[in-house]
C-alpha positions as CSV (number, residue, x, y, z in Angstrom):
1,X,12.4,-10.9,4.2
2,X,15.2,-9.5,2.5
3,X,13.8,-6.7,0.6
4,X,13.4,-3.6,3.0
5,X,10.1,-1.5,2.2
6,X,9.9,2.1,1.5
7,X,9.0,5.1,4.1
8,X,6.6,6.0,1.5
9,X,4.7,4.2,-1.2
10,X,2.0,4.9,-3.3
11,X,-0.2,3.1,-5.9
12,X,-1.1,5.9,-8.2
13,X,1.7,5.7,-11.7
14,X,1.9,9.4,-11.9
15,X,2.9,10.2,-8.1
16,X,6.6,10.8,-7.3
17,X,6.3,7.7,-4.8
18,X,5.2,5.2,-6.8
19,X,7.4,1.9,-7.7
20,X,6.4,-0.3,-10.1
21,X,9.8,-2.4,-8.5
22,X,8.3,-3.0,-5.1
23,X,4.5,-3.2,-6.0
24,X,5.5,-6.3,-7.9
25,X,5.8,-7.9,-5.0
26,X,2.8,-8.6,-2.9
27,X,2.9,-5.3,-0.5
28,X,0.3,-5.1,2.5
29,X,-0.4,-2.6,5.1
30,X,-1.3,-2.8,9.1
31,X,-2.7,-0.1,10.2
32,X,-3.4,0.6,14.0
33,X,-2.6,-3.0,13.8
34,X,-5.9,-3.4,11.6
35,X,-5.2,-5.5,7.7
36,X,-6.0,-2.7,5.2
37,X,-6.8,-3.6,1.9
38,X,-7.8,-0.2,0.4
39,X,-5.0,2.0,0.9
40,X,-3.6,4.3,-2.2
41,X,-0.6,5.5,-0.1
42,X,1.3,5.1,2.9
43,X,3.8,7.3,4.9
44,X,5.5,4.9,7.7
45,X,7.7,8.3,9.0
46,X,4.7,10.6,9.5
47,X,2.3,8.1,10.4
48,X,-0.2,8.2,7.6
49,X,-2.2,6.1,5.3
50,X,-4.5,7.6,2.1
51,X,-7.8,5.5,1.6
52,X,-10.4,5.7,-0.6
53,X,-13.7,7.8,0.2
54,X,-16.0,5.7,-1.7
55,X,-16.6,5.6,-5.2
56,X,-15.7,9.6,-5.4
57,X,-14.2,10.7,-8.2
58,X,-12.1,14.1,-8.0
59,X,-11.5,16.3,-11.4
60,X,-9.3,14.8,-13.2
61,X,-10.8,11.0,-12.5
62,X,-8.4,10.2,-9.3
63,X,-10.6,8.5,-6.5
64,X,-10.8,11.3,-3.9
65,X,-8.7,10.2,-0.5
66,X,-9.1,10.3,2.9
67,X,-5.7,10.9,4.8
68,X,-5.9,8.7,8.3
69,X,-3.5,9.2,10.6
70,X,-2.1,6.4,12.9
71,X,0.9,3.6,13.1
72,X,1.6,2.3,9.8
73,X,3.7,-1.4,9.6
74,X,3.8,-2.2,5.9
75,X,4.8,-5.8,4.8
76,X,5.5,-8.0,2.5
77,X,2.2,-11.3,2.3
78,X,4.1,-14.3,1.4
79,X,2.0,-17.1,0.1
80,X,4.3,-19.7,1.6
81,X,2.6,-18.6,5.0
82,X,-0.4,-19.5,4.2
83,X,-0.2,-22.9,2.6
């Protein structure tokens, strides 16, 4: 793994946090040591994670969040583990 991941990271085009560069490659998230598939952001420093709270839909169309607070590990999946 030479690519070192952000402290923060987040899926949505118009946050400040977002990288197209690093979503490119295949970015996954342990948190509480628990695979999470459905998180929008992540904050390794502070210890948070942003999931989404269903199908709600805030006001101007963003799925509304549910900030969850815990021990991050992002990572990078590589496929060659698998096979």
């Amino acid at each position: 793994m030479t690519a070192t991941l952000p402290d923060r990271l987040s899926v949505n085009p118009q946050s400040p946090h977002y990288s197209e560069e690093v979503l490119k490659q295949d970015v996954g998230v342990r948190f509480n040591g628990v695979e999470k598939n459905n998180v929008e952001e992540y904050c390794v420093s502070e210890g948070w994670i942003k999931v989404a709270a269903g199908k709600s839909l805030d006001r101007k169309g963003n799925p509304m969040t549910l900030t969850l607070k815990g021990k991050v590990e992002p990572y990078l999946r590589t496929p060659e583990a698998s096979a």
